[in-house]
N, C-alpha and C positions, 0 to 999 in steps of 0.2 A: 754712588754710581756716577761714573763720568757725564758732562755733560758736553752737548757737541754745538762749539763756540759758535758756530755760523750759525745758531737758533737764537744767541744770547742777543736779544734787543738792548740787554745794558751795555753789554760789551764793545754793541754796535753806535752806540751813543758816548760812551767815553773814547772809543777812538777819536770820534769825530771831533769830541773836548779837545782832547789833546792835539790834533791837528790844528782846532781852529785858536787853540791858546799861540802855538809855536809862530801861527801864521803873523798872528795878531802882535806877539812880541817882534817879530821881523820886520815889519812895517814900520813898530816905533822903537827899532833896536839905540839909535842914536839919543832917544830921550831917554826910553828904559836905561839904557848902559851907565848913561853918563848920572841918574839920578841915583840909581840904586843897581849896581848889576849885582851886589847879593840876591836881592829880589827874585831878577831875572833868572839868575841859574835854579834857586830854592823854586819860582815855580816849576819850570822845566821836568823838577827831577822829580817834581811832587807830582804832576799834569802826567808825566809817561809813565810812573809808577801803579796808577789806576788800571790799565788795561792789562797791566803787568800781571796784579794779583786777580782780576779776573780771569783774567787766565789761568792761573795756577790754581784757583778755586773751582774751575769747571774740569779740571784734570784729576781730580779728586775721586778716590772712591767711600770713600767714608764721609758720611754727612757732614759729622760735627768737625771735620778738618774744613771742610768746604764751608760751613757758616764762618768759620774762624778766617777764612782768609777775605770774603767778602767784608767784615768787619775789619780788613787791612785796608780795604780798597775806600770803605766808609771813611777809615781813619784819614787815609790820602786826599779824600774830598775836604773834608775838616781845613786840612793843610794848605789846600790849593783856596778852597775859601777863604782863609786865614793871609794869606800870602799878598790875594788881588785885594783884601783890602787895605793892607800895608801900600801894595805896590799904589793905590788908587788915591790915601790918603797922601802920600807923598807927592803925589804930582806924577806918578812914572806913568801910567797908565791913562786914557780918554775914556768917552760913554762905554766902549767895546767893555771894559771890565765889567762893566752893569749887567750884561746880556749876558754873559760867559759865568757870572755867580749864579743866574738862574739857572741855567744851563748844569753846572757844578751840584745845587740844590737837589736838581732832579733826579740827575745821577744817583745823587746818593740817596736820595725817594726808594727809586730804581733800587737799588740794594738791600735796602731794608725790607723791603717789597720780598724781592727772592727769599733773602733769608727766612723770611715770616713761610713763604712758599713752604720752603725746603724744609723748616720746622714741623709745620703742621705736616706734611707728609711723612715724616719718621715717626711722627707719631700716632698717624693714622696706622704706619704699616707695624711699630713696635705693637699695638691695642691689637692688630690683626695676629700679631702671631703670640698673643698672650705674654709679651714681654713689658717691663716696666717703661715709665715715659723716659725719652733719653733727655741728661738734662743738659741743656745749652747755657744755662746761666754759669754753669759751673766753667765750662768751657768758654763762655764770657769772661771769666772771672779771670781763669790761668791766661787768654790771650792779652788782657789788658797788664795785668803783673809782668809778663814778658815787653810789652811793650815800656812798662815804666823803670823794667831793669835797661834795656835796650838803650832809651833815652838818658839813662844813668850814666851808664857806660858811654857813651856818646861824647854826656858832657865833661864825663872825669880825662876822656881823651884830648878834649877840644883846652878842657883847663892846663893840663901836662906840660908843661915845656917841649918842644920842641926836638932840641940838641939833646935832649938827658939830662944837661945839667941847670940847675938853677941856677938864677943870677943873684949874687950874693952881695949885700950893703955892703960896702966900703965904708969905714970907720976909723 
């Protein structure tokens, strides 16, 4: 069953994330850029990707589509965690990174939170109509094997050459 995003508190909190990341990298675009602006675009894409798949999880009519995409949005927190403390250990980022992982942390609280919600209520209402428990691990299981083909295919792209052609020893 759809849900209706102006209720969602998480959703209402990772925007804010991602606003107060963008703000925060703006202010220190000259140290970020010049230290790492890999950094800087991977958080970017990681930070607006959260409200993204919240979104698309609340537009959901099917349960276990809608846990599956909140554990995208989970995985995006990961990333964006992962990211500030790259960015933080480098020198790109000040204290603001500190505040913004907790902030990041909660989010993803926030998430696991619903899911656990959204779980125990399909399976309040499967017990209700005499049907079996629905099982979410399974659907854990296929969204992460997707995920580690995705990141596969990623890197066999990112290894590829280019032009098409390899560069061949001269000898």
């Amino acid at each position: 069953m759809p849900h209706n995003p102006s209720r969602l508190r998480v959703l209402e909190q990772a925007t804010s994330l991602a606003d107060d990341l963008h703000r925060l990298l703006d202010q220190q675009y000259d140290q970020v850029a010049h230290t790492s602006p890999g950094v800087r675009v991977s958080l970017l894409r990681a930070v607006d990707a959260i409200p993204a798949a919240i979104l698309d999880a609340a537009s959901q009519r099917s349960t276990t589509r809608t846990v599956t995409l909140l554990l995208a949005a989970a995985s995006h927190c990961n990333d964006v965690e992962r990211q500030l403390h790259l960015a933080s250990a480098l020198g790109a980022l000040d204290a603001g990174a500190d505040r913004l992982l907790l902030r990041v942390q909660a989010v993803r609280r926030q998430l696991y939170g619903f899911k656990r919600y959204l779980e125990t209520r399909a399976d309040e209402r499967a017990a209700a109509r005499g049907r079996p428990r629905v099982d979410f691990a399974a659907a854990d299981r296929a969204a992460a094997e997707r995920a580690t083909a995705d990141r596969a295919a990623a890197d066999a792209a990112v290894a590829a050459p280019t032009d098409g052609a390899a560069a061949e020893p001269s000898g």
